[in-house]
Each structure stands twice: as C-alpha cells, then as structure tokens.
mmCIF file of the protein (N, C-alpha, C, O) and its ligand, coordinates in Angstrom:
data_MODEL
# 
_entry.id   MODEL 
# 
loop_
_entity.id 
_entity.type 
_entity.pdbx_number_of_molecules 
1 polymer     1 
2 non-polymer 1 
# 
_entity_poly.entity_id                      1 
_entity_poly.type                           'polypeptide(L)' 
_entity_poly.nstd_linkage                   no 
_entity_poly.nstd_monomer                   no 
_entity_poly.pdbx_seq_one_letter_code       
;(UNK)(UNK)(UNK)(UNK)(UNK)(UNK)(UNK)(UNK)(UNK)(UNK)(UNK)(UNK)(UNK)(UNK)(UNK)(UNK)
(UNK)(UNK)(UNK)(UNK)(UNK)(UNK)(UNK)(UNK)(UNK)(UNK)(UNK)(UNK)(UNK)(UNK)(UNK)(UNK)
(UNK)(UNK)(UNK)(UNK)(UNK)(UNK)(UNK)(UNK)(UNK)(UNK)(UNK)(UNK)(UNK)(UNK)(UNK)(UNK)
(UNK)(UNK)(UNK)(UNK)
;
_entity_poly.pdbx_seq_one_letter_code_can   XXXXXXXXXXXXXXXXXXXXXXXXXXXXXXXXXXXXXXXXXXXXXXXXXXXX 
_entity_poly.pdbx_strand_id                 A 
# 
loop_
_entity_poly_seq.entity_id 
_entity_poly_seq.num 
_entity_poly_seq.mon_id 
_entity_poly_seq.hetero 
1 1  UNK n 
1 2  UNK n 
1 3  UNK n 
1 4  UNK n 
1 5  UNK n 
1 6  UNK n 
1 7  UNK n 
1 8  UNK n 
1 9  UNK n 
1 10 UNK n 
1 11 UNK n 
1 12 UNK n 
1 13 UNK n 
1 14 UNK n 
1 15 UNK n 
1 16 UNK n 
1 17 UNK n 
1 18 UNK n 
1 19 UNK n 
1 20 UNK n 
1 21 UNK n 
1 22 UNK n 
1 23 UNK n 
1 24 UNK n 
1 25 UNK n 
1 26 UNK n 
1 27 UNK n 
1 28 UNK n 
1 29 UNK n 
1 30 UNK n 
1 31 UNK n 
1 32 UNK n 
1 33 UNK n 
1 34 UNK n 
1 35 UNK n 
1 36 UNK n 
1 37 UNK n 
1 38 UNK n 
1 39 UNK n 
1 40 UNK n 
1 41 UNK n 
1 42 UNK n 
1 43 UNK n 
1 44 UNK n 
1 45 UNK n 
1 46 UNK n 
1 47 UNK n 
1 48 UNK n 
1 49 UNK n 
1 50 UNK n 
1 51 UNK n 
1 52 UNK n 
# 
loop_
_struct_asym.id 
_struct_asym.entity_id 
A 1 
B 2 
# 
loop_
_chem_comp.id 
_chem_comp.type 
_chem_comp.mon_nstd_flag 
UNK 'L-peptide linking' . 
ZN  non-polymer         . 
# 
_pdbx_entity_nonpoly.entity_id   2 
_pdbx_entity_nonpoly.name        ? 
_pdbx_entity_nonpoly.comp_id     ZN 
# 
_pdbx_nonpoly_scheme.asym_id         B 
_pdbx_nonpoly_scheme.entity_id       2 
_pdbx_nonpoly_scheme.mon_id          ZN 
_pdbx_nonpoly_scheme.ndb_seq_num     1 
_pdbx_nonpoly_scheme.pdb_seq_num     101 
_pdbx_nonpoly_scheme.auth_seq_num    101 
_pdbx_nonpoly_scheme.pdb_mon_id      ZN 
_pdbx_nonpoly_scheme.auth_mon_id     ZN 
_pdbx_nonpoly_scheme.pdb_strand_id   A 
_pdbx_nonpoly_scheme.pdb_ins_code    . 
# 
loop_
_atom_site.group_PDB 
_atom_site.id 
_atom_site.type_symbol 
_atom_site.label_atom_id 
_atom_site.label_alt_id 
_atom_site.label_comp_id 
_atom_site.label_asym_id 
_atom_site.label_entity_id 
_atom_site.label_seq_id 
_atom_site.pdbx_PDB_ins_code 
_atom_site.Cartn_x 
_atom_site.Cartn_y 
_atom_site.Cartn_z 
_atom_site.occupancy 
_atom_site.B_iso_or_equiv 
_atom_site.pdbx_formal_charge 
_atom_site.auth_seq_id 
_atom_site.auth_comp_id 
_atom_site.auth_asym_id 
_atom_site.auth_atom_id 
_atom_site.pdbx_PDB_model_num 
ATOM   1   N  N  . UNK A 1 1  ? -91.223  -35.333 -96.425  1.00 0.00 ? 1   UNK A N  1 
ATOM   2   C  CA . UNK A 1 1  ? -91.880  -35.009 -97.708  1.00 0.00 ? 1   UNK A CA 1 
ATOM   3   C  C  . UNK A 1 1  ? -92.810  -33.808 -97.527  1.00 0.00 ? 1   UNK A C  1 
ATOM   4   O  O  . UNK A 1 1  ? -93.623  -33.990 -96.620  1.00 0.00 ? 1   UNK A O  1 
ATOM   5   N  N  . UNK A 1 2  ? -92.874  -33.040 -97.933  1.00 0.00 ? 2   UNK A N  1 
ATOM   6   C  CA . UNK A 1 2  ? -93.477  -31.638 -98.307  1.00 0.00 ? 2   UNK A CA 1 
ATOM   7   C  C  . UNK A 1 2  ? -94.654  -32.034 -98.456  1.00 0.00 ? 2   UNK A C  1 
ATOM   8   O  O  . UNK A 1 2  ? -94.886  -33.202 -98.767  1.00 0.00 ? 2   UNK A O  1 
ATOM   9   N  N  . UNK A 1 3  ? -95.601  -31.148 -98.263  1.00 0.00 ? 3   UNK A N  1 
ATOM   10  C  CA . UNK A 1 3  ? -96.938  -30.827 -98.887  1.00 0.00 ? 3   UNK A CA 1 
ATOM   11  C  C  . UNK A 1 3  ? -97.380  -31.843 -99.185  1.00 0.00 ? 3   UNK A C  1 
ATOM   12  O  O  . UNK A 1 3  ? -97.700  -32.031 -100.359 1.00 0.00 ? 3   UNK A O  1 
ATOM   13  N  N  . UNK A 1 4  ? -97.552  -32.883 -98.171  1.00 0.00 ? 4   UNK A N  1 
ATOM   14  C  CA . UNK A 1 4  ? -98.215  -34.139 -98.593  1.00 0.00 ? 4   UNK A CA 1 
ATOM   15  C  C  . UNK A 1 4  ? -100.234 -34.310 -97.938  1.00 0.00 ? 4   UNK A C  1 
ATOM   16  O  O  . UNK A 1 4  ? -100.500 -34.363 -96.737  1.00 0.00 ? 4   UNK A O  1 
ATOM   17  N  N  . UNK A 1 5  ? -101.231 -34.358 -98.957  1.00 0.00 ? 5   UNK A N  1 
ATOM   18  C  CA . UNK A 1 5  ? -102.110 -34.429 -98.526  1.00 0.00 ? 5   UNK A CA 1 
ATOM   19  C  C  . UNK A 1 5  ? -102.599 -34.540 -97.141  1.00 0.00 ? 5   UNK A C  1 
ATOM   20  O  O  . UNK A 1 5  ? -101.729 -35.245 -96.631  1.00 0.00 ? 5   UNK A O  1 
ATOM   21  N  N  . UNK A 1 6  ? -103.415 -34.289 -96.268  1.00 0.00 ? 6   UNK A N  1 
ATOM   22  C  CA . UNK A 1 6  ? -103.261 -34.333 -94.732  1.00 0.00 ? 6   UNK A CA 1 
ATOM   23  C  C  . UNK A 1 6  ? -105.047 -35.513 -95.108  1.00 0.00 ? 6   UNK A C  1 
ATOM   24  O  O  . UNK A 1 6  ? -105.868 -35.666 -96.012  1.00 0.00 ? 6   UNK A O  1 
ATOM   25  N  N  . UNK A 1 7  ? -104.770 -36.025 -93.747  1.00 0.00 ? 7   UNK A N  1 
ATOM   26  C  CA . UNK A 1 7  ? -105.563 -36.995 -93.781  1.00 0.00 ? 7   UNK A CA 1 
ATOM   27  C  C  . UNK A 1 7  ? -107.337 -37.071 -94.295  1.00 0.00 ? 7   UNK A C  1 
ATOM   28  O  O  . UNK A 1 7  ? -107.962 -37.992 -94.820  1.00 0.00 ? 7   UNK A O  1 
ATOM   29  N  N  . UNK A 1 8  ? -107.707 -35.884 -93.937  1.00 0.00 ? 8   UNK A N  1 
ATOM   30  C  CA . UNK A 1 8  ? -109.152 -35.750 -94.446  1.00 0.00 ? 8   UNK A CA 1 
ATOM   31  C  C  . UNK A 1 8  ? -108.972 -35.792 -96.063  1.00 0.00 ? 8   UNK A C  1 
ATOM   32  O  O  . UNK A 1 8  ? -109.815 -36.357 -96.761  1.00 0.00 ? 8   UNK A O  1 
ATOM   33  N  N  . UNK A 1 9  ? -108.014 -35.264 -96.526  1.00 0.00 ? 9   UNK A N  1 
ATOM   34  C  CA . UNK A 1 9  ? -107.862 -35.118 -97.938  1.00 0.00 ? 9   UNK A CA 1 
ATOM   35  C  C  . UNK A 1 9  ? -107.732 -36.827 -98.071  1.00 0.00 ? 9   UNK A C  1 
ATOM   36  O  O  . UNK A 1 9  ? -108.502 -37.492 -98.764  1.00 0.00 ? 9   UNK A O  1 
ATOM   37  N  N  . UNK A 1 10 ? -107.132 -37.133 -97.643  1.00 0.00 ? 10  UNK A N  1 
ATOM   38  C  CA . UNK A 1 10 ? -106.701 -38.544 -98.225  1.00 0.00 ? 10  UNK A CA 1 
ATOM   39  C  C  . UNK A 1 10 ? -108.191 -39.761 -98.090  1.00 0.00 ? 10  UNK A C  1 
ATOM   40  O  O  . UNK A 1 10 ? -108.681 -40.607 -98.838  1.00 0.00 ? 10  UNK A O  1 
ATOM   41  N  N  . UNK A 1 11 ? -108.497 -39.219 -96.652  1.00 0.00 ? 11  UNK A N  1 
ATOM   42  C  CA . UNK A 1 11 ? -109.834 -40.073 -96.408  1.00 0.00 ? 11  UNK A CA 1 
ATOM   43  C  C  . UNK A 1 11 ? -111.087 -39.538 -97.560  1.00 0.00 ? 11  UNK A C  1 
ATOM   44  O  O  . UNK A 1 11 ? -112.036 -40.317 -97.644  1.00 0.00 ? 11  UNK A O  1 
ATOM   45  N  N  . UNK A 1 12 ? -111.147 -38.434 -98.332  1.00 0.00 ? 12  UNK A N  1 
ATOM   46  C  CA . UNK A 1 12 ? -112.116 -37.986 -99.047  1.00 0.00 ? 12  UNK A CA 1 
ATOM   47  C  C  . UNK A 1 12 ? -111.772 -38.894 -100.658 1.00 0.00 ? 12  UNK A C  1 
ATOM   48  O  O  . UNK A 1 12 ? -112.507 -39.589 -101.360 1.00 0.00 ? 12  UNK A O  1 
ATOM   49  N  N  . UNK A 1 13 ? -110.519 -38.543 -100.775 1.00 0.00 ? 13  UNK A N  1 
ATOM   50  C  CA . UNK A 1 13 ? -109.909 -38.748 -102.002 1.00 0.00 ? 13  UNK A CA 1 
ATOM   51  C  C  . UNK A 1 13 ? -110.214 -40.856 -102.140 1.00 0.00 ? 13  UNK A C  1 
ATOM   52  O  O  . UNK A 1 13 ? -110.399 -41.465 -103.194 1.00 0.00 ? 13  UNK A O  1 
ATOM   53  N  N  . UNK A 1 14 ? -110.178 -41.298 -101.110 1.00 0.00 ? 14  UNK A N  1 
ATOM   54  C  CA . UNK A 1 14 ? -110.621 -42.799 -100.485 1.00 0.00 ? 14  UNK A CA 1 
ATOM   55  C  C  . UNK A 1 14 ? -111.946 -42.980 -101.130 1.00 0.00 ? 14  UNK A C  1 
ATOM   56  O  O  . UNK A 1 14 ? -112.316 -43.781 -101.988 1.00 0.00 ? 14  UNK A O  1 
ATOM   57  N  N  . UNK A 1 15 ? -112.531 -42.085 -100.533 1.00 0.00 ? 15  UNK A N  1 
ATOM   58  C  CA . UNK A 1 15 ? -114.197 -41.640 -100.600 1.00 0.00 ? 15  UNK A CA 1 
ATOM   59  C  C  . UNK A 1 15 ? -114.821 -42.143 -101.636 1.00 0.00 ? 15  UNK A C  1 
ATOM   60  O  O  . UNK A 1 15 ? -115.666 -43.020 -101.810 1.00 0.00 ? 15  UNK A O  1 
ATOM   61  N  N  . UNK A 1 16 ? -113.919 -41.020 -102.634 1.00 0.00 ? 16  UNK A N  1 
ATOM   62  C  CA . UNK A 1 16 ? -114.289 -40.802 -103.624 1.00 0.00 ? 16  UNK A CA 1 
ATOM   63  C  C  . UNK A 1 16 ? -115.273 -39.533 -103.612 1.00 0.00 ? 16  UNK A C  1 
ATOM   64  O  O  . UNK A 1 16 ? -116.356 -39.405 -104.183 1.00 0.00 ? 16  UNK A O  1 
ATOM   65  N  N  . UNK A 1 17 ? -114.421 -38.434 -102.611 1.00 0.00 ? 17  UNK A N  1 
ATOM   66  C  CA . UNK A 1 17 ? -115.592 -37.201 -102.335 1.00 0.00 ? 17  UNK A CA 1 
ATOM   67  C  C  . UNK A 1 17 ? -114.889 -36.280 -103.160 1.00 0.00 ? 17  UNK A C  1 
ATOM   68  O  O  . UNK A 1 17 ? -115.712 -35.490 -103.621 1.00 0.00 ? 17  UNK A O  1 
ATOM   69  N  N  . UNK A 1 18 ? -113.639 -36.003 -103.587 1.00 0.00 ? 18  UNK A N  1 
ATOM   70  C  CA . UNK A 1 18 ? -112.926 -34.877 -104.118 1.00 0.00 ? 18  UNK A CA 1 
ATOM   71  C  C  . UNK A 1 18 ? -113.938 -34.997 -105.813 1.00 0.00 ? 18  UNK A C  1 
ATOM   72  O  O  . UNK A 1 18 ? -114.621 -35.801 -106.447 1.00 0.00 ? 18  UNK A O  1 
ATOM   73  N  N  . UNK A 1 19 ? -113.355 -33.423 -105.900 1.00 0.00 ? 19  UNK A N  1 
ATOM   74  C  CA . UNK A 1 19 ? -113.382 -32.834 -107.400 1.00 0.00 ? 19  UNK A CA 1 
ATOM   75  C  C  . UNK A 1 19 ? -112.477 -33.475 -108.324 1.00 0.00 ? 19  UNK A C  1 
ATOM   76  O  O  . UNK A 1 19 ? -111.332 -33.667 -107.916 1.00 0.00 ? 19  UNK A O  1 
ATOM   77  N  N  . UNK A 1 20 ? -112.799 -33.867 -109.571 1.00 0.00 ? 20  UNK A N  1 
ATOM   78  C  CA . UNK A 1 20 ? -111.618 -34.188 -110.646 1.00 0.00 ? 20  UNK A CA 1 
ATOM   79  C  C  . UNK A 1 20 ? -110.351 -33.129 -110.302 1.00 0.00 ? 20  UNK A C  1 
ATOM   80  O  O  . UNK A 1 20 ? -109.212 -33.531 -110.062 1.00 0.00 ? 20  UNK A O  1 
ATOM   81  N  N  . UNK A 1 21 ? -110.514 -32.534 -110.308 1.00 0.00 ? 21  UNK A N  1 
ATOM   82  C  CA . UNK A 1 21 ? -109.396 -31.340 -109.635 1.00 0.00 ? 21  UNK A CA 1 
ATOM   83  C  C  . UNK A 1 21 ? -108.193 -32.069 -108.814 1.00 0.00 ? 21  UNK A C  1 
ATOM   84  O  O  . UNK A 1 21 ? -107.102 -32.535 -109.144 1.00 0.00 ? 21  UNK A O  1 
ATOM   85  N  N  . UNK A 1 22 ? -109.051 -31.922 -107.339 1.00 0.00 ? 22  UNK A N  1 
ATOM   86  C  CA . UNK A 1 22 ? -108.610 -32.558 -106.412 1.00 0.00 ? 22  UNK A CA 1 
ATOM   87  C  C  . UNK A 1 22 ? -107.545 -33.536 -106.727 1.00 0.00 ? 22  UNK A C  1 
ATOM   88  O  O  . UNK A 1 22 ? -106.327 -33.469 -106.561 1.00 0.00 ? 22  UNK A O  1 
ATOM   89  N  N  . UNK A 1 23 ? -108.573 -34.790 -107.400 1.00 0.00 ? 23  UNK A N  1 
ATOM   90  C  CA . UNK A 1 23 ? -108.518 -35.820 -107.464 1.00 0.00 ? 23  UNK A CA 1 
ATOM   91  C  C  . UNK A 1 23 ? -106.862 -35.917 -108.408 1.00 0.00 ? 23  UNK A C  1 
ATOM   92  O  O  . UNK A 1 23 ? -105.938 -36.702 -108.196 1.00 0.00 ? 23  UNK A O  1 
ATOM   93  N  N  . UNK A 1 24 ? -106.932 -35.086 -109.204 1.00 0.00 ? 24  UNK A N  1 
ATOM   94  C  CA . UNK A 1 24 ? -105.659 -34.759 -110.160 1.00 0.00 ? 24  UNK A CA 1 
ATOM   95  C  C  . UNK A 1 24 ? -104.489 -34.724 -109.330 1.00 0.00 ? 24  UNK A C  1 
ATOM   96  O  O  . UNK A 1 24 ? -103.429 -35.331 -109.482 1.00 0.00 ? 24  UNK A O  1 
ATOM   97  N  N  . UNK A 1 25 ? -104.876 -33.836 -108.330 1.00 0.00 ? 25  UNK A N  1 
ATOM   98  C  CA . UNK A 1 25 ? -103.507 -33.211 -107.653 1.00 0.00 ? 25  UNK A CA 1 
ATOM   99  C  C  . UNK A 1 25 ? -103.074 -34.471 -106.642 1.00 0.00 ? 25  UNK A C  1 
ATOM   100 O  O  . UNK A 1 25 ? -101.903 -34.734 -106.366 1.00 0.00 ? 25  UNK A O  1 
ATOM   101 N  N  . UNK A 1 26 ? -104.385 -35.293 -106.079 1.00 0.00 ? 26  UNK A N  1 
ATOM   102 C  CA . UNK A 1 26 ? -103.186 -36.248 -104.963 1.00 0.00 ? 26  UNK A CA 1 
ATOM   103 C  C  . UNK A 1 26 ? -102.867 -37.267 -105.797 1.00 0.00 ? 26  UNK A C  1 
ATOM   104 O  O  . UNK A 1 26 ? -102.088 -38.101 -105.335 1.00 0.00 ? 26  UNK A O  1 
ATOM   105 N  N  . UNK A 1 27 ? -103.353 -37.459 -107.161 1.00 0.00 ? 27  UNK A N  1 
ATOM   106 C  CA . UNK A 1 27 ? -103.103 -38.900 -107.662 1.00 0.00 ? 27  UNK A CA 1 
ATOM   107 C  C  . UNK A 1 27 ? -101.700 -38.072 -108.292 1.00 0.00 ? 27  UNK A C  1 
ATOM   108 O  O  . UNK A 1 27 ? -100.808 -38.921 -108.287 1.00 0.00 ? 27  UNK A O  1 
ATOM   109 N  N  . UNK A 1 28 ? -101.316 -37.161 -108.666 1.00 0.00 ? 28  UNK A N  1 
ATOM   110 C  CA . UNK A 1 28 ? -100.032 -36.462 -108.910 1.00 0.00 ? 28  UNK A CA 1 
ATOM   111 C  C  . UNK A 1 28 ? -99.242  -36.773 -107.628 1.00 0.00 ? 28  UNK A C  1 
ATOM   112 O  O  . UNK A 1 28 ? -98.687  -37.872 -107.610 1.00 0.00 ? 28  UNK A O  1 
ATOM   113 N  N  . UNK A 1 29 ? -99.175  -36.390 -107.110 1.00 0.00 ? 29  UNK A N  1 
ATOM   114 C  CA . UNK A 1 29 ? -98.762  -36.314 -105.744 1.00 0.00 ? 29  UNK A CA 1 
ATOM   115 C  C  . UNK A 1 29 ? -98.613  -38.097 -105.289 1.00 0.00 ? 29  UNK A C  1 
ATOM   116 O  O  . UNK A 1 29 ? -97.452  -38.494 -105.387 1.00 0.00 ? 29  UNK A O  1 
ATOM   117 N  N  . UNK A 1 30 ? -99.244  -38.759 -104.999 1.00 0.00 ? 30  UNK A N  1 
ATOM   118 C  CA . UNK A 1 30 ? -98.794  -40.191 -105.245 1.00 0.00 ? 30  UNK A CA 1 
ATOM   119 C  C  . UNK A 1 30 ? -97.684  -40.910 -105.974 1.00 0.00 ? 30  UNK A C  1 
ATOM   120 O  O  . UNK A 1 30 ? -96.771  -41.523 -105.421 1.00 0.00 ? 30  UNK A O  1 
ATOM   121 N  N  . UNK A 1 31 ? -97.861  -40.769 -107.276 1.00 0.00 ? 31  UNK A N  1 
ATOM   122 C  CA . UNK A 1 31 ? -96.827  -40.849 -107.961 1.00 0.00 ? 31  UNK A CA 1 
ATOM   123 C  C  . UNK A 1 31 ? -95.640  -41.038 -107.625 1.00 0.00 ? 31  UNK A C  1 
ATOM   124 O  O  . UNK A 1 31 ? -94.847  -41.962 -107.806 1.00 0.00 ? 31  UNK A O  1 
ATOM   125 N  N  . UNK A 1 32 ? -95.542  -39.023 -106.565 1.00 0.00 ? 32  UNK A N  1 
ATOM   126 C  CA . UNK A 1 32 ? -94.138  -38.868 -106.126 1.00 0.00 ? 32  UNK A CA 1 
ATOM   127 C  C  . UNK A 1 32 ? -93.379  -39.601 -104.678 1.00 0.00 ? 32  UNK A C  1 
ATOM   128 O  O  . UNK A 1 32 ? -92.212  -39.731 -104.311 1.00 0.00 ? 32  UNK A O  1 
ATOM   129 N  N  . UNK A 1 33 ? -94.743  -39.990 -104.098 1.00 0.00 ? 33  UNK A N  1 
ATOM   130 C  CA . UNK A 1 33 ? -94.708  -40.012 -103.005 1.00 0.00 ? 33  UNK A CA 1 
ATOM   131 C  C  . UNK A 1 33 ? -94.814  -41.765 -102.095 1.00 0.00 ? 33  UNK A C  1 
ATOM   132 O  O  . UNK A 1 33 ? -95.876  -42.211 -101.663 1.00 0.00 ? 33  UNK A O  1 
ATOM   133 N  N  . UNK A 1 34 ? -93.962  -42.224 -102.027 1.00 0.00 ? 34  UNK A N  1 
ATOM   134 C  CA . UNK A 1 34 ? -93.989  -43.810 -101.388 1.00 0.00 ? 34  UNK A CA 1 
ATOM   135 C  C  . UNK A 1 34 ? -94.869  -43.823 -100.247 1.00 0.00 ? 34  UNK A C  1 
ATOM   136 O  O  . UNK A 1 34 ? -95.760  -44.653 -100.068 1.00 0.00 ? 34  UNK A O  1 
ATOM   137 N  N  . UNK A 1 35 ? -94.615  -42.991 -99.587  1.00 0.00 ? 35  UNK A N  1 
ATOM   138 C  CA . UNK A 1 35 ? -95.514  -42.836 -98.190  1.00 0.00 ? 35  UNK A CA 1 
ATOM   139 C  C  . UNK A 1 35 ? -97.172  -42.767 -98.319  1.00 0.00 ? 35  UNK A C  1 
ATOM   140 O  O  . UNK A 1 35 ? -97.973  -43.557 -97.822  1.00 0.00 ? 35  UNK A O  1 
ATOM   141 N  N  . UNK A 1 36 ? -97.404  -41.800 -98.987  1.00 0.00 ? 36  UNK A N  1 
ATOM   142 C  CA . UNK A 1 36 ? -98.889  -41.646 -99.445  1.00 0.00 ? 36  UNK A CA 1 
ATOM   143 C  C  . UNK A 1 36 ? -99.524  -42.704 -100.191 1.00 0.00 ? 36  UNK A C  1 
ATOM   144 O  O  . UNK A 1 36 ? -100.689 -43.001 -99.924  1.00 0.00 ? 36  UNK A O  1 
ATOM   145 N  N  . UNK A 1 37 ? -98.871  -43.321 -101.118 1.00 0.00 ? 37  UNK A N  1 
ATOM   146 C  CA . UNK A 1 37 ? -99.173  -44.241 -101.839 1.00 0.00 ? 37  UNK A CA 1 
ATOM   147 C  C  . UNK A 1 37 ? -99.623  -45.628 -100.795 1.00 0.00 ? 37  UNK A C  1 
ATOM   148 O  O  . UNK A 1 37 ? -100.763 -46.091 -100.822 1.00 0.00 ? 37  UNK A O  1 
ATOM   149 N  N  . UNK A 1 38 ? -98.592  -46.146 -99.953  1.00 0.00 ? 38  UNK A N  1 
ATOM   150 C  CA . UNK A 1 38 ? -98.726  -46.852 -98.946  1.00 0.00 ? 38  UNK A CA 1 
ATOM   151 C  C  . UNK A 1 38 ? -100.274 -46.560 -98.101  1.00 0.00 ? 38  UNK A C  1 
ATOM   152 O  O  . UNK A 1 38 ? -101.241 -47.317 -98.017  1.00 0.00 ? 38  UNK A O  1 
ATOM   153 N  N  . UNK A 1 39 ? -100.124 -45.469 -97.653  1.00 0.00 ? 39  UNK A N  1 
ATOM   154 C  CA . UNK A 1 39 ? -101.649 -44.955 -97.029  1.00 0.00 ? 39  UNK A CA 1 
ATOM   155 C  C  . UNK A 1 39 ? -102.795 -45.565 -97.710  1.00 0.00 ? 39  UNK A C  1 
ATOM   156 O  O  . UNK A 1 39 ? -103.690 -46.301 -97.294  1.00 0.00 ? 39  UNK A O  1 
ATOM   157 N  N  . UNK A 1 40 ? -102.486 -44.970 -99.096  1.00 0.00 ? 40  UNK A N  1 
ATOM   158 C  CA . UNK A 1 40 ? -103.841 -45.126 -99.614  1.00 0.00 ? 40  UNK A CA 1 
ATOM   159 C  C  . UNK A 1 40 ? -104.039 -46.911 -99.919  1.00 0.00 ? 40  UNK A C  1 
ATOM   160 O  O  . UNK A 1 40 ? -105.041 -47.603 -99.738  1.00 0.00 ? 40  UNK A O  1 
ATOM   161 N  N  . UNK A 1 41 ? -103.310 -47.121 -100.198 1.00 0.00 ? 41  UNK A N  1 
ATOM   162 C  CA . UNK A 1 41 ? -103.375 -49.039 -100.282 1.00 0.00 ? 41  UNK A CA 1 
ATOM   163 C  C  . UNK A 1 41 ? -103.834 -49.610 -98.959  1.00 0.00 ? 41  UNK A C  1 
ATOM   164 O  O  . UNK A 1 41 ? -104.507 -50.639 -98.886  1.00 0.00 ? 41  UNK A O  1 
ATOM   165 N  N  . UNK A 1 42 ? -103.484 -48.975 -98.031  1.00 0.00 ? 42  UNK A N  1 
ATOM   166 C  CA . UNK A 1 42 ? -103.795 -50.167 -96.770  1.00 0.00 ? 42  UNK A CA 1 
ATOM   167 C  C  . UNK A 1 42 ? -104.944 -49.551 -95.916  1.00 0.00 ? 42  UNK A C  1 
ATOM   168 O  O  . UNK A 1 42 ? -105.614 -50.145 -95.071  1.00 0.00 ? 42  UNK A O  1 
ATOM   169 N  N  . UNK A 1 43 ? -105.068 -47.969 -96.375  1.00 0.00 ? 43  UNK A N  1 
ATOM   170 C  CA . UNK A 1 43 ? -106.717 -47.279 -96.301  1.00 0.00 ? 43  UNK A CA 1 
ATOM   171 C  C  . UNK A 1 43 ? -107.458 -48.189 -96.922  1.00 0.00 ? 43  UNK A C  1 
ATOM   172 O  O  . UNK A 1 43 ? -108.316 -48.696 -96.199  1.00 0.00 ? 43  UNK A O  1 
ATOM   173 N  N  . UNK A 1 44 ? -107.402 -48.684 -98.357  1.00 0.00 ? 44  UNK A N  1 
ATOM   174 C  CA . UNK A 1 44 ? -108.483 -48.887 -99.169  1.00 0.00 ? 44  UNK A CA 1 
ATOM   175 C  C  . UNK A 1 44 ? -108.647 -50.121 -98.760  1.00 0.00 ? 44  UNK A C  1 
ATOM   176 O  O  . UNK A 1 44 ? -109.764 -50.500 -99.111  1.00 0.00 ? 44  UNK A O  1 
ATOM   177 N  N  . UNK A 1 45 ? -107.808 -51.308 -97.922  1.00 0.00 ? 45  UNK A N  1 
ATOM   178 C  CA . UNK A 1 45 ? -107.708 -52.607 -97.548  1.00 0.00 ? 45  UNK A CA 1 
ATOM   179 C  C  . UNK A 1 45 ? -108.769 -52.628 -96.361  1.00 0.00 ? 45  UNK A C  1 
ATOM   180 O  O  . UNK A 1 45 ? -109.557 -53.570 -96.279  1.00 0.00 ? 45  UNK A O  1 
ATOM   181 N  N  . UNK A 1 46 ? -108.784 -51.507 -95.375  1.00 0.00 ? 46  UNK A N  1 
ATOM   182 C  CA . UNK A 1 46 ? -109.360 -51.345 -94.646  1.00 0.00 ? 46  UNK A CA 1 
ATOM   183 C  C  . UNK A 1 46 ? -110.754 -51.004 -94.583  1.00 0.00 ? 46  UNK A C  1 
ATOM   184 O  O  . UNK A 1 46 ? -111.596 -51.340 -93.750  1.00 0.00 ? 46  UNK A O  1 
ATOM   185 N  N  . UNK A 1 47 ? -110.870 -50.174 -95.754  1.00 0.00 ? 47  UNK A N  1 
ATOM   186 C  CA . UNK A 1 47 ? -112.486 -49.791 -95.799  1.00 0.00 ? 47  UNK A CA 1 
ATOM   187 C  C  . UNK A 1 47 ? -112.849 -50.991 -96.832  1.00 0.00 ? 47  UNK A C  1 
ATOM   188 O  O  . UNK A 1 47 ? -114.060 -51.198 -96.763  1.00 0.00 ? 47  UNK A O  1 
ATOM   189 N  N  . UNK A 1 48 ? -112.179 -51.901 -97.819  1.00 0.00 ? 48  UNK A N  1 
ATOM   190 C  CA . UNK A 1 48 ? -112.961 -53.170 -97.984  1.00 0.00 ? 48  UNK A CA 1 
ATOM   191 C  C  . UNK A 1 48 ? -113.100 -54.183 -97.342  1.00 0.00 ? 48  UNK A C  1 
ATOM   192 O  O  . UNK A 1 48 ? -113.934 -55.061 -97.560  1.00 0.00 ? 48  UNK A O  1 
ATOM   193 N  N  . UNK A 1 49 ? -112.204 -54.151 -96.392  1.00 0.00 ? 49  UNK A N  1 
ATOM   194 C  CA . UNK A 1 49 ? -112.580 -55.195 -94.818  1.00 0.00 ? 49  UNK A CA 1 
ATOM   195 C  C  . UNK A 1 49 ? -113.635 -54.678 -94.247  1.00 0.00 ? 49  UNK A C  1 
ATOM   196 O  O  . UNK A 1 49 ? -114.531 -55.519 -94.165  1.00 0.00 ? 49  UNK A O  1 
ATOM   197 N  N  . UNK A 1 50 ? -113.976 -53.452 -93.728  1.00 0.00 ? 50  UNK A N  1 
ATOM   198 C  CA . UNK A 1 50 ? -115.119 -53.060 -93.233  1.00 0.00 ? 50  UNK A CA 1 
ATOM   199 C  C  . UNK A 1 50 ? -116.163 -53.151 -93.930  1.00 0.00 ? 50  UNK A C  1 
ATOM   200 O  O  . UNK A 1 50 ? -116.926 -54.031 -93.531  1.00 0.00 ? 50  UNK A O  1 
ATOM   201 N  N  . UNK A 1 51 ? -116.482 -52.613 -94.776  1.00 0.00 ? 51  UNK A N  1 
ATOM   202 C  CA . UNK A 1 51 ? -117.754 -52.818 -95.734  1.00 0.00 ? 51  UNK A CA 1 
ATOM   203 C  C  . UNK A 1 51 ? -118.256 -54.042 -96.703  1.00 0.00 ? 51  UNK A C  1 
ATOM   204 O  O  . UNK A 1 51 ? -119.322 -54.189 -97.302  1.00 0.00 ? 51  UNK A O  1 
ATOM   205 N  N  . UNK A 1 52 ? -116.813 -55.056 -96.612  1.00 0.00 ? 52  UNK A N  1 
ATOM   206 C  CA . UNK A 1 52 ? -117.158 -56.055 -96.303  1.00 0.00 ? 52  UNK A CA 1 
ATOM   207 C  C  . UNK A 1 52 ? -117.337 -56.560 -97.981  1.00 0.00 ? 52  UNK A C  1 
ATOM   208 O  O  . UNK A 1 52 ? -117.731 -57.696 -98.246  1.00 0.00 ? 52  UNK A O  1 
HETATM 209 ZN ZN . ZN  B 2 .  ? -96.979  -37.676 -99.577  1.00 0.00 2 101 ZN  A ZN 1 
# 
C-alpha cells in the first residue's frame, strides 16, 4: 500500500496532536486502508491499557 502514514504520524494522529488537516488526510486514508485501520485499533487498545 502506497503512501501510508509512517508511524509518528499515526502515533500523533492517536494523540490527538495533528491539525484538522492532518487529521482529514489519515482518517481518508483509513478508509482505504485495512492495514492502517488495524494499527490504529490495537494502538488505541494499547494506550487505554496503559493509561488505564
Ligand atoms: Zn495505510
């Protein structure tokens, strides 16, 4: 898959650090993308296990 967010992007976009901008383009990009989508689900599983 092409031009798929690289991890700081994805860990920001997690964050909640990106610009509405940003934020436009990977949640676009998700959409297309099974792989990324996966990331971000079992990222976000992870930072609510940690923080608890
Ligand atoms: Zn992707």
């Amino acid at each position: 898959m092409a031009d798929c967010p690289d991890e700081n992007d994805m860990a920001c976009y997690i964050d909640k650090l990106l610009s509405d901008d940003e934020v436009g383009q990977i949640e676009g990009h998700l959409l297309g993308c099974d792989r990324c989508r996966e990331i971000v689900v079992v990222t976000k599983k992870v930072v609510a296990w940690i923080e608890g």
